[in-house]
C-alpha positions in Angstrom: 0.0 0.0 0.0 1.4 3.0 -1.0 0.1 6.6 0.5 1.1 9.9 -0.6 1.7 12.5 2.2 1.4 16.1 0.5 2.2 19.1 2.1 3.9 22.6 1.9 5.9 25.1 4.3 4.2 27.6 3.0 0.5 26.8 3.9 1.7 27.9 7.7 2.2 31.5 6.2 -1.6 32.3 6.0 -2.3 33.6 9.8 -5.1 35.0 10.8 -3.7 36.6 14.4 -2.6 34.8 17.1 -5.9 34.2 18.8 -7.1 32.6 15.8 -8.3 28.7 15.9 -7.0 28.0 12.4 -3.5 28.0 13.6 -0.4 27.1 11.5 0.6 25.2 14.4 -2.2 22.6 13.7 0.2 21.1 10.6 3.3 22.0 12.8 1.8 19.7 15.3 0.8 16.6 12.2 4.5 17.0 11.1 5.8 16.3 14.6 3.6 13.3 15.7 4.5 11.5 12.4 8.1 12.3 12.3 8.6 10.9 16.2 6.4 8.5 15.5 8.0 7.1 12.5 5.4 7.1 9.9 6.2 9.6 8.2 9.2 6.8 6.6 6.2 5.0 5.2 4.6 7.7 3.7 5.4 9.1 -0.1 6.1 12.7 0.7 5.3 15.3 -1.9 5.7 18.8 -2.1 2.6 20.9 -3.1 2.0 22.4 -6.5 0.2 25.0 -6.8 -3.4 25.6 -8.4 -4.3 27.4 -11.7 -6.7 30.0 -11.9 -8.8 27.3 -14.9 -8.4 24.6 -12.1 -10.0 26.8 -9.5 -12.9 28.1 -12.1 -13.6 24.3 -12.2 -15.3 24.7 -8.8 -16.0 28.4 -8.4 -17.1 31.5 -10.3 -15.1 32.8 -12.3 -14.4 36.0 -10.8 -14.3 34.3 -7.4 -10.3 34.3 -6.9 -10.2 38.2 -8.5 -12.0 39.4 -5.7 -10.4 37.9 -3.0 -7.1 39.1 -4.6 -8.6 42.3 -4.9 -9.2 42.2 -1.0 -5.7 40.6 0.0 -3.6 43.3 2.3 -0.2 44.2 1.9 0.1 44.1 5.4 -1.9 43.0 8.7 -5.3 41.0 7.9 -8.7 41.9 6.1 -11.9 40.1 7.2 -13.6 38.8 4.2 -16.4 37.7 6.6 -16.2 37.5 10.5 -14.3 34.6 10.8 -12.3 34.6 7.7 -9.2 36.7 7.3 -7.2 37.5 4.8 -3.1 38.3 5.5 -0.7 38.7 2.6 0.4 35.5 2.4 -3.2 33.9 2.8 -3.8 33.1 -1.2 0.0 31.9 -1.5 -1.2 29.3 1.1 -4.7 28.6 -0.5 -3.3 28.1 -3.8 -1.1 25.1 -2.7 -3.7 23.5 -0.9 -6.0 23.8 -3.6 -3.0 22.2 -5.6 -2.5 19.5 -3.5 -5.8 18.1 -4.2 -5.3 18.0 -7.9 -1.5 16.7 -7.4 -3.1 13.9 -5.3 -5.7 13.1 -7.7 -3.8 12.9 -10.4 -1.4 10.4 -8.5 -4.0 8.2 -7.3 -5.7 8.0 -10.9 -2.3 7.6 -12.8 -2.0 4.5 -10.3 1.0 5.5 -9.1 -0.2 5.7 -5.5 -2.6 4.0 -3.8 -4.3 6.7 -1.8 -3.1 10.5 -0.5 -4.0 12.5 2.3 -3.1 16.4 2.0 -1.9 18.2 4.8 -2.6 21.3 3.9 -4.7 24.9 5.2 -6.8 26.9 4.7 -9.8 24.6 4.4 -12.0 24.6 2.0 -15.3 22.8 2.5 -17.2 25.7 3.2 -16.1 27.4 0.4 -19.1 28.2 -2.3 -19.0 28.5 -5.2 -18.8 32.2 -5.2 -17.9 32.5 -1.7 -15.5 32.5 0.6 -16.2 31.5 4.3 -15.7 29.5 7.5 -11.7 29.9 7.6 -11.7 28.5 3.8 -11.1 30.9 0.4 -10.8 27.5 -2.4 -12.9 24.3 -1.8 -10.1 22.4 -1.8 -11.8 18.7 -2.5 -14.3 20.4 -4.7 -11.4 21.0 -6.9 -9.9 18.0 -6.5 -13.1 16.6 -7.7 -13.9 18.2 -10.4 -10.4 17.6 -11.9 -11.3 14.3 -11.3 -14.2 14.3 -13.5 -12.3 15.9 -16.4 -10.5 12.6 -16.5 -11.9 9.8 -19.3 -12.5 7.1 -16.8 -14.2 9.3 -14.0 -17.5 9.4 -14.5 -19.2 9.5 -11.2 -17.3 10.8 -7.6 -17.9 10.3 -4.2 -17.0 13.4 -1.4 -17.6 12.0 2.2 -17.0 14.7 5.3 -16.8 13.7 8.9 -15.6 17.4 9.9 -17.7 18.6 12.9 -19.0 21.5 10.6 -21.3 20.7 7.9 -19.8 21.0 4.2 -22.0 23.7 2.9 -19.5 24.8 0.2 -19.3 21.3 -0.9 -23.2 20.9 -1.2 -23.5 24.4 -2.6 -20.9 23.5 -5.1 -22.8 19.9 -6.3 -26.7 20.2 -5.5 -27.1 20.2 -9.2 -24.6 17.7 -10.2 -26.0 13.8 -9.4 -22.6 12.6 -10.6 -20.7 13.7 -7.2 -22.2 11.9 -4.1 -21.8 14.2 -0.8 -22.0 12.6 2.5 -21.6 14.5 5.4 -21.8 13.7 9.4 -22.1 17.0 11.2 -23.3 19.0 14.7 -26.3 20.1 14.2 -28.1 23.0 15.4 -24.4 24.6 14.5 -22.7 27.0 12.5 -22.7 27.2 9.2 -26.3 26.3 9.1 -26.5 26.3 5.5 -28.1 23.8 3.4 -28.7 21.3 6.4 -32.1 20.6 5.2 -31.4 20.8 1.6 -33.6 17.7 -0.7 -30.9 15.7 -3.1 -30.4 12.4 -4.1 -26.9 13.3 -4.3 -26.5 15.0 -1.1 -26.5 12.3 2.2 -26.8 14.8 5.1 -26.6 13.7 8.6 -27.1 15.9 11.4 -25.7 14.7 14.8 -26.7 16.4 17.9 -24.6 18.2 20.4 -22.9 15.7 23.1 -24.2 13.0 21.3 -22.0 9.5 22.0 -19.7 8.0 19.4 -21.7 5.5 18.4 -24.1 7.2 16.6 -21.9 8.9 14.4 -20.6 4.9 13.6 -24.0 4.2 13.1 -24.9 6.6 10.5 -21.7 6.0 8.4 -23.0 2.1 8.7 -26.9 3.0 7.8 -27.1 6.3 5.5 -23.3 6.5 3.8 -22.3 2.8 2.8 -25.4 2.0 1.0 -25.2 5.4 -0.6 -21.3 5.0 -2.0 -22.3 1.4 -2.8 -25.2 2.6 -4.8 -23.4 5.7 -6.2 -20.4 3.3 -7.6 -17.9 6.1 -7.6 -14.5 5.7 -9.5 -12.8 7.4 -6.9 -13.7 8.7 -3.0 -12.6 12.0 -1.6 -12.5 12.7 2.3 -13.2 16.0 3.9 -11.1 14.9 6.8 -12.1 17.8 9.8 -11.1 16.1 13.0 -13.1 19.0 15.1 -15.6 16.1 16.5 -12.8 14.8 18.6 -14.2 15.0 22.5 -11.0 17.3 22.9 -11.4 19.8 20.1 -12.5 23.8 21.5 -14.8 24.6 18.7 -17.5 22.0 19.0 -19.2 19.2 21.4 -19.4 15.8 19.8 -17.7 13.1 21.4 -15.3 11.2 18.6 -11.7 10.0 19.6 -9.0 8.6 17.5 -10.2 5.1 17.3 -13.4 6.3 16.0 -11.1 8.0 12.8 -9.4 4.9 12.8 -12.9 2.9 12.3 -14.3 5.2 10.0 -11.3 5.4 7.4 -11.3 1.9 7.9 -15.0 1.5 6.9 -14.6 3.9 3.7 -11.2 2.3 2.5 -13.4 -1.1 2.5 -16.0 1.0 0.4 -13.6 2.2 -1.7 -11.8 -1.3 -2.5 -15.3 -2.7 -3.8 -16.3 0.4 -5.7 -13.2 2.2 -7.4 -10.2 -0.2 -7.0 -9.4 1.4 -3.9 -9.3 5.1 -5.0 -8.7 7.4 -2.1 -8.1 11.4 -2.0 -8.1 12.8 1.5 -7.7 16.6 2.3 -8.0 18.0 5.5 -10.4 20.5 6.6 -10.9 21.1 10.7 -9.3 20.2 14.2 -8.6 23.0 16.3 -6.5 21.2 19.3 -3.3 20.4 17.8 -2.5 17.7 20.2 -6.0 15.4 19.3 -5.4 17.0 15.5 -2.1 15.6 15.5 -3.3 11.7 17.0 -6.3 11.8 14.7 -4.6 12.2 11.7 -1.8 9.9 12.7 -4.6 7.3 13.2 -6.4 8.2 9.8 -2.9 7.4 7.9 -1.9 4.7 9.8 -5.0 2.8 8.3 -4.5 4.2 4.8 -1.1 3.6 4.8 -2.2 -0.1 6.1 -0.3 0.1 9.6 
């Protein structure tokens, strides 16, 4: 099993002040728990690329990028909403996450990996297609995606989100595409509170309530996503991997720990064995407490990687 590990430096330039959840230290902290813990041998490890402006207009409007360049400072931060900031480095960073979804995409489909997770911020899954929000500027997996689709042998995708938020940039992105399945497990009353309700045969929402125990969130994977990604027959998965669920994370209150990652990556790399050969493109989103960020993630590779 071979599992690409893609990252950048230069994604922990976009800060957002000090205070600010969506740290750079959250991929400080992944780099360190796999390098003392030795994974990160097993792991392929690839640089970032960066994403082109057609790329990005595969997803989004196509002015969407122009105006958030239009709004990036030369100095300090600009708010493009209340909890999004812009610094001058911010789209330098967004661009290679963006670009590490279609670098990992194209590996996996060329064959020449088995799956890839991308370390990468700003997030993107609540990114719309002609806005920016929730800490995210590109919808990183949305990209990924639709570069996916552009392929010959793609024909139908699957996007699967276990972040604590739901993915309303995701859903906003494919409500009107029943190619690309979207599955999402998320806290509910709770922000964004967009498209939570929303009617689709493509679009598998599952609201969780707050405090709610682990096993719930296992059994709606079980119940609601399997039979849809079995039914959907997707050549190829993508993960919105947000580990803000975790019992420890500050910006939420559902009740997940690492083994519950561990089980659930387990559960969709089955899926993705019997439906597309295996076909795995993970990207992270959330996780706000570098220490259970850190574990989680170690725990999500580990099981990719087949540790």
């Amino acid at each position: 099993m071979t599992t690409a590990f893609i990252t950048h430096h230069d994604c922990t330039l976009h800060n957002m002040g000090p205070e600010h959840p969506e740290s750079p230290i959250r991929l400080l902290a992944i780099q360190k728990v796999l390098q003392k813990t030795g994974l990160i041998e097993h792991l392929q490890q690839m640089e970032s690329v960066h994403v082109t402006p057609e790329q990005i207009q595969l997803a989004h409007a196509n002015l969407h990028q122009k105006r958030l360049e239009m709004k990036l400072p030369e100095e300090g931060v600009f708010y493009a909403d209340e909890d999004t900031a812009l610094c001058p480095d911010s789209l330098h960073a967004a661009s290679l996450a963006a670009g590490s979804a279609i670098l990992a995409t194209s590996q996996v489909l060329a064959e020449k990996v088995n799956n890839a997770f991308c370390a990468v911020r700003p997030p993107g899954h609540h990114a719309e297609h002609n806005a920016a929000m929730g800490f995210c500027f590109f919808n990183n997996v949305a990209i990924g995606a639709m570069h996916a689709l552009q392929q010959p042998a793609v024909n139908r995708v699957a996007i699967v989100d276990f972040d604590v938020h739901h993915c309303n940039g995701t859903v906003d992105i494919f409500k009107d595409k029943p190619e690309v399945l979207v599955c999402s497990t998320f806290q509910h009353p709770y922000y964004p509170e967009r498209y939570s309700d929303i009617q689709r045969d493509n679009i598998v929402n599952c609201p969780i309530e707050a405090h709610t125990r682990a096993s719930v969130f296992r059994e709606q994977l079980e119940k609601r996503w399997l039979p849809a990604i079995q039914n959907h027959k997707p050549d190829i998965i993508f993960i919105s991997a947000g580990f803000d669920a975790h019992h420890e994370d500050p910006m939420a209150d559902l009740n997940l720990t690492e083994e519950d990652y561990r089980w659930a990556t387990q559960l969709l790399m089955d899926a993705a064995r019997t439906t597309c050969g295996g076909r795995i493109v993970s990207v992270l989103e959330g996780g706000y407490n570098p220490v259970s960020l850190a574990f989680s993630v170690q725990a999500h590779l580990e099981v990719m990687a087949g540790y």
